[in-house]
C-alpha positions in Angstrom: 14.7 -66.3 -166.3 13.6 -65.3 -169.8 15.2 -66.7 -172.6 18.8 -64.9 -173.8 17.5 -64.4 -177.6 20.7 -63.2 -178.4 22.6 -64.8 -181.2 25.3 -64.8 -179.2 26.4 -66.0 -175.5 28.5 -64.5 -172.8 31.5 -64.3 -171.9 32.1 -63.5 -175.1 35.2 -65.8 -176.7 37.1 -62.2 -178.4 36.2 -58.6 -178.2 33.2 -57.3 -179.3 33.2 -54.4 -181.7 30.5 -52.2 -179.9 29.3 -52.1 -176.1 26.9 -49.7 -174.9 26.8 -48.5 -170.9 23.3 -47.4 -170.2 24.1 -45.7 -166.4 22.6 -42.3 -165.6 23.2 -41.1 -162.4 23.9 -40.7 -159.3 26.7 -39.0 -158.8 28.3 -41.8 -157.0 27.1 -44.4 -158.9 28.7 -42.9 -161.6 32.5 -43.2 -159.6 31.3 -46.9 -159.4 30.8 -47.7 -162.9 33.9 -45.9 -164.0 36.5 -48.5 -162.7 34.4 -51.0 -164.6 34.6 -49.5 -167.7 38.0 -49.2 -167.3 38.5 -52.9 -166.8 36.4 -53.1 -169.9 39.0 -50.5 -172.0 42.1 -52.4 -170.5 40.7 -56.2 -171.7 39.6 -54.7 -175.1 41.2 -51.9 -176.0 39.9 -51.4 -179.6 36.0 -52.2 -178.6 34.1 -48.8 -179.1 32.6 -48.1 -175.8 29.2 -45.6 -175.6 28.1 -44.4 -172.7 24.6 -43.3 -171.8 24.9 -41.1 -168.8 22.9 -38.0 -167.4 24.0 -34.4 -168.4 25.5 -33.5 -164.3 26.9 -36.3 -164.1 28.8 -36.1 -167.7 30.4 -33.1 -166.0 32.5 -35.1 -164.3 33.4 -38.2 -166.2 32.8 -36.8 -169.8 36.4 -36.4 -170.7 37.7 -39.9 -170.3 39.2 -40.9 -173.0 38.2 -43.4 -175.2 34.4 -43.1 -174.7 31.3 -41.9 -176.3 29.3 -39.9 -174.0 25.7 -39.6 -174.9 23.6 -37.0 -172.7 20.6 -38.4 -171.3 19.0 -34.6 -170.2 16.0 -35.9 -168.0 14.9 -32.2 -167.3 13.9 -32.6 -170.9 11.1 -34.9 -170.2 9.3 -36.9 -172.8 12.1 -35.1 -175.4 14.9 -37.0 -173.6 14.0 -40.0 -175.4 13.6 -38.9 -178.6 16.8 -37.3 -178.3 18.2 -40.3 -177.1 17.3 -42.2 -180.5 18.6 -39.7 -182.7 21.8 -39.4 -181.3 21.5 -43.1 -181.1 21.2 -44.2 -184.8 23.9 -41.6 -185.4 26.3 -43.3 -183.2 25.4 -46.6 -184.7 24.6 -45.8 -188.5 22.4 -48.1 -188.9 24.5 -50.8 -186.8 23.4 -52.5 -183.2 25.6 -53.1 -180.1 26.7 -56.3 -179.4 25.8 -55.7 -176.2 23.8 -53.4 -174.0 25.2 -53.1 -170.4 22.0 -51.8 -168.2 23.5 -50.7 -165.0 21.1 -48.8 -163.8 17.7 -50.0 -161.9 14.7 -47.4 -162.8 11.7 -46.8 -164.8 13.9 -44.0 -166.9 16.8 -46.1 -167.6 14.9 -49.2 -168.8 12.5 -47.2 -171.0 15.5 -45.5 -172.0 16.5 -49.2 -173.2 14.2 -49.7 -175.8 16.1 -46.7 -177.6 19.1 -48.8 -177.7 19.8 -51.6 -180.0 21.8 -54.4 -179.3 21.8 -57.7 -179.3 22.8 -58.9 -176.0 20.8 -56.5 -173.4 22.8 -57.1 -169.8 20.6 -56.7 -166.9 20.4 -57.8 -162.8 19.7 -60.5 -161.5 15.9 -60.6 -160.8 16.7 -60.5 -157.3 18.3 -56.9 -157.8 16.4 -56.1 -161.0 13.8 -53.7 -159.0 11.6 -52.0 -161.4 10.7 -55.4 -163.3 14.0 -54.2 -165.2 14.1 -57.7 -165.6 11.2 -57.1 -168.7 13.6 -55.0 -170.4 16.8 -57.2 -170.7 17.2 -60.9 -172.3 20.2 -61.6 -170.1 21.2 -61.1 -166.6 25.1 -61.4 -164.5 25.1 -63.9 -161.7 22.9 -63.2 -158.3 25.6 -62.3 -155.7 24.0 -61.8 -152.3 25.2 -59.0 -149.9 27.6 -57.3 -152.1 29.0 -53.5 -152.5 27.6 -51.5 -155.1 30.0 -51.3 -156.9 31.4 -55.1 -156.9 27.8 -55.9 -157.8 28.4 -53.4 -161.0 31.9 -55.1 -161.9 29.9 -58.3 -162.1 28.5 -56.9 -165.6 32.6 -56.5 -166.3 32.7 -60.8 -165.2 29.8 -61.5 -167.2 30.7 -60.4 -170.3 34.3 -62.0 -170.0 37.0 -59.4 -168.0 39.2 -61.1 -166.1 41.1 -58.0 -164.9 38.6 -56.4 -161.9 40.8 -54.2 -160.3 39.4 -50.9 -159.9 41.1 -47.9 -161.7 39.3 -44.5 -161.7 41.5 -42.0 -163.5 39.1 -39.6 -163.9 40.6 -36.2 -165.8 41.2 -32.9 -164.0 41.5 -29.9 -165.9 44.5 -27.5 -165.4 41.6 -25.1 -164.8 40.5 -27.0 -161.8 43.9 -27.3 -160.1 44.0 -23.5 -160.6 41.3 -23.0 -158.4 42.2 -25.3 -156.0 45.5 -23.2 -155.9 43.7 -20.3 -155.5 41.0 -21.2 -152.3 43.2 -23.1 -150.1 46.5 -23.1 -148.8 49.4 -24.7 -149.9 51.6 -25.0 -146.3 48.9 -26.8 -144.1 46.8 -30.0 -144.1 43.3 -29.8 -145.1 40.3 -31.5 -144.2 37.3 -31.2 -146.4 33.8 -31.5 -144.9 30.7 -32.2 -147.2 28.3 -32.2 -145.0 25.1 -33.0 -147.1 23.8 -35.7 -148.5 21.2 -35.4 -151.3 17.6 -34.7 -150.0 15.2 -37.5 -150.5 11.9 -38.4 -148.9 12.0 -40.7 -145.7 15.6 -40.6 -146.3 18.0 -39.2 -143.3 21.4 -39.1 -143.6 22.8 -35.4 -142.7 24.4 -35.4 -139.3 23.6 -31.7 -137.4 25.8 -28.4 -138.0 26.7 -28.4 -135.1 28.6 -31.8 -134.7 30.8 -30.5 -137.8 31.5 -27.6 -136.2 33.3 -29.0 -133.5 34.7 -31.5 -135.3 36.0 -28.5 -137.3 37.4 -27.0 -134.6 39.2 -29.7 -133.1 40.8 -30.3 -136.1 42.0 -27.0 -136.2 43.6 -26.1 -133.1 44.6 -30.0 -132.4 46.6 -30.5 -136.1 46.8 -26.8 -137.6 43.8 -27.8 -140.1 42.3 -26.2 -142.6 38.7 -26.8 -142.9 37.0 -26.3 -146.2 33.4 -26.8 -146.6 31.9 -28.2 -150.1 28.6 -28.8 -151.4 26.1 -27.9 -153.8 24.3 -24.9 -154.8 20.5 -26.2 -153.1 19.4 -23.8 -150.4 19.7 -26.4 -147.8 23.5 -27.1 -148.1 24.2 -23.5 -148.1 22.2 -23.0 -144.9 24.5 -25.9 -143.4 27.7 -23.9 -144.5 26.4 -21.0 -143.0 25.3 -22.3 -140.2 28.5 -24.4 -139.6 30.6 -21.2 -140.2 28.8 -19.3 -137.3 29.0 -21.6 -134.6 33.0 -22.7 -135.3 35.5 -20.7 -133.3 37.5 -20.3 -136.4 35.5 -20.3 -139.6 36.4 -22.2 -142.3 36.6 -21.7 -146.2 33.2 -21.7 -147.0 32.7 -23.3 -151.0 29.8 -24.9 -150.8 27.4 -24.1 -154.2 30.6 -22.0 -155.7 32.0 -25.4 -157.6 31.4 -27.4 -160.4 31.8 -31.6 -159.9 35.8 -30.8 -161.4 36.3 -28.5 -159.0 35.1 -30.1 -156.3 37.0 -33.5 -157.5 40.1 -31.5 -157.0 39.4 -30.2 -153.8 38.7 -33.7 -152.5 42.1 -34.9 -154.4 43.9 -32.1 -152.4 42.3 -32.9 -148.9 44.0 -35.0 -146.7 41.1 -36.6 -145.7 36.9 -35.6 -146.5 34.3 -36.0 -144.1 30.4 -36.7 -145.3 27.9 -38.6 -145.1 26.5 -41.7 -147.6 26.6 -39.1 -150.5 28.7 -38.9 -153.6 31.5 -36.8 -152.7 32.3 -39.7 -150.6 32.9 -41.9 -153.9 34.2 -38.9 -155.5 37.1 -39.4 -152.4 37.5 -42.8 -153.5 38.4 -41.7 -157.1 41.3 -40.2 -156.4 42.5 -41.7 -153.1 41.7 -39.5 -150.7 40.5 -41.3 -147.2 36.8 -40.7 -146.6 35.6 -40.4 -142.9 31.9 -41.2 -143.7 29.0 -40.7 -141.2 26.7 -43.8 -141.4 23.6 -44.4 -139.4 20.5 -45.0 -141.7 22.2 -46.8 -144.6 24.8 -49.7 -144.6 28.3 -49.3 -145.7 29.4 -52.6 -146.5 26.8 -51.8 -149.1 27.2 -48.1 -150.0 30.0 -46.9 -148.1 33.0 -45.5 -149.5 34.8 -48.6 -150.5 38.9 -48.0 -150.0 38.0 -46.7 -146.7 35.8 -48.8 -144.6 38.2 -48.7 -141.3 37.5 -44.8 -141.5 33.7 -44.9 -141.8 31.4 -44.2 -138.7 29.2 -47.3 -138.6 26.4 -46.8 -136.2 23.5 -48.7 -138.8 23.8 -52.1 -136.7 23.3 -50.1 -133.7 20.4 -48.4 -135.7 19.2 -51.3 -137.8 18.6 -53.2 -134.0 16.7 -50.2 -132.1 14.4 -49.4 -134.9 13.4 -53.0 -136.8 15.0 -55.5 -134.2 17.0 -57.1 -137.0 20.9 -57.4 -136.7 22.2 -56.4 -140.2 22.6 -60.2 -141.2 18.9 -60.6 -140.3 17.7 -57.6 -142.3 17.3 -57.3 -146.3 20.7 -56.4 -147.7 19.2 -52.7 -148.5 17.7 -52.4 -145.8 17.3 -48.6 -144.7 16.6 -47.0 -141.0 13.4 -44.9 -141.4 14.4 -42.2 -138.7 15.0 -38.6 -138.6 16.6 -38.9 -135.6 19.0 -41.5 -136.0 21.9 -39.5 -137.2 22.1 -38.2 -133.7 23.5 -41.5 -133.0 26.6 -40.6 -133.9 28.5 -38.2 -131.7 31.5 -36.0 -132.0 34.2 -37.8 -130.2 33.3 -41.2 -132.6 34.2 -38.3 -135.5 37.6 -36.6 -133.6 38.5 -40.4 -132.8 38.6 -40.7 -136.4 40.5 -37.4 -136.9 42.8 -39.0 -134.7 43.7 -42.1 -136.6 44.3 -40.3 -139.5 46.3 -37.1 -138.4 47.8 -38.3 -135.0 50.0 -40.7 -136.9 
């Protein structure tokens, strides 16, 4: 472990006047860093708080109150960074941090580091520290094997002396955004959301077929009077899902996939009585605001990744999985470990989806 050259030591013994959060994306990483910087706001109210964070997912968390949101536009390139430092010093004028919080394990993020002054910089353990992050920070939390993503982020929360870890998310919502949630769906009936995508990344399946939703749609329909709403993003590939879902289901749903922004969609999952999706972030999106989340896992592991107030509603077929395609149970196998199959999400079929369903609506 490299040595902490910080002039001071964690936890620290009373609040510190600055902290910086240095966490870009994804998506749902982002819904896992928010309860933690809540814990921080509740400990320490009067600590200024920055926040480093990329320019989609500001969209959805930039209105908290109490923070300072600093846009990291990566689509800017080389520019970013510059940026970065400018807006930087402003924020500072010509002060440091007393602490850097890196939550975020990439090349970006830690370069983006060396734009931020402070003098504690908080990284992972080396264990977790891909990247060589570790180069970048002069302190690290405790190595804590096997844990959720988002525990392993609240252990930046521990480290720097919170003692309250109990996750709150109150993320905003616009009256704007309930409006339009007024306005798509109907008022008299439950609703069941499916985001059917998951984001598209090489060697990396997690999208279950069209045509498992659509019979999971229909069921839902004609067995509890559901409305079906599909979400999703505005990439060619989730809107040939939605279309393609639509066609084959006896009665078509609302189709709103790429017609949302991330507040939007936050309060379409909020109104759902329940979402179904993937490893993806709507399914921490769901966990934001309560609403039960039946994920569809296969090639990732949700004890790691999965939505984390509703384990007992995922679809866990990765041991299965994990066992047919490396011969490892998932105690055996690296904690990330990830199935490398394009065919595995067929491992899940529609009556482990409806059986779900069932537990939720048949009530």
């Amino acid at each position: 472990m490299p040595p902490n050259t910080s002039s001071r030591s964690l936890p620290f013994s009373h609040a510190p006047k600055r902290l910086c959060i240095l966490r870009l994306s994804a998506v749902g990483d982002i819904c896992h860093a928010v309860p933690v910087v809540r814990s921080i706001q509740r400990q320490w109210p009067d600590t200024h708080i920055t926040w480093v964070i990329g320019k989609l997912e500001a969209s959805l968390v930039g209105d908290l109150p109490g923070i300072e949101f600093i846009i990291f536009d990566k689509s800017r390139g080389w520019r970013a960074y510059s940026e970065l430092r400018k807006s930087i010093q402003q924020c500072l004028n010509g002060q440091r941090f007393d602490a850097l919080l890196q939550m975020q394990i990439s090349i970006r993020s830690s370069i983006a580091s060396l734009f931020i002054p402070a003098d504690i910089k908080l990284g992972f353990d080396k264990e977790r520290a891909k990247d060589k992050q570790w180069l970048f920070t002069n302190t690290r939390i405790v190595a804590t094997p096997r844990q959720h993503v988002m525990d392993g982020l609240f252990g930046f929360a521990h480290t720097i002396g919170i003692t309250d870890l109990t996750p709150h998310w109150e993320i905003p919502l616009p009256d704007a955004a309930h409006a339009y949630v007024t306005q798509q769906l109907p008022n008299d009936k439950p609703v069941l959301a499916i985001s059917p995508c998951s984001s598209n990344r090489a060697r990396n399946w997690r999208n279950w077929g069209a045509e498992g939703y659509a019979h999971v749609a229909d069921y839902a329909t004609q067995k509890y009077g559901i409305q079906v709403v599909l979400t999703g993003g505005p990439g060619q590939m989730e809107k040939a899902y939605g279309e393609k879902i639509s066609a084959l289901c006896k009665t078509p749903p609302i189709n709103l996939i790429g017609q949302t922004n991330l507040k939007q969609l936050l309060a379409i999952i909020q109104r759902a009585d329940a979402i179904i999706t993937p490893d993806s972030g709507p399914a921490h999106m769901a966990t934001t605001v309560a609403t039960p989340v039946i994920g569809l896992y296969v090639t990732s592991n949700p004890q790691r990744t999965g939505p984390y107030l509703s384990q007992q509603w995922v679809v866990n077929k990765y041991p299965e999985a994990l066992k047919a395609e490396v011969g490892k149970s998932v105690d055996e196998a690296s904690w990330g470990q990830r199935v490398r199959n394009a065919e595995a999400m067929a491992r899940i079929s529609v009556g482990d989806v409806t059986a779900k369903l069932d537990g939720l609506f048949g009530k």
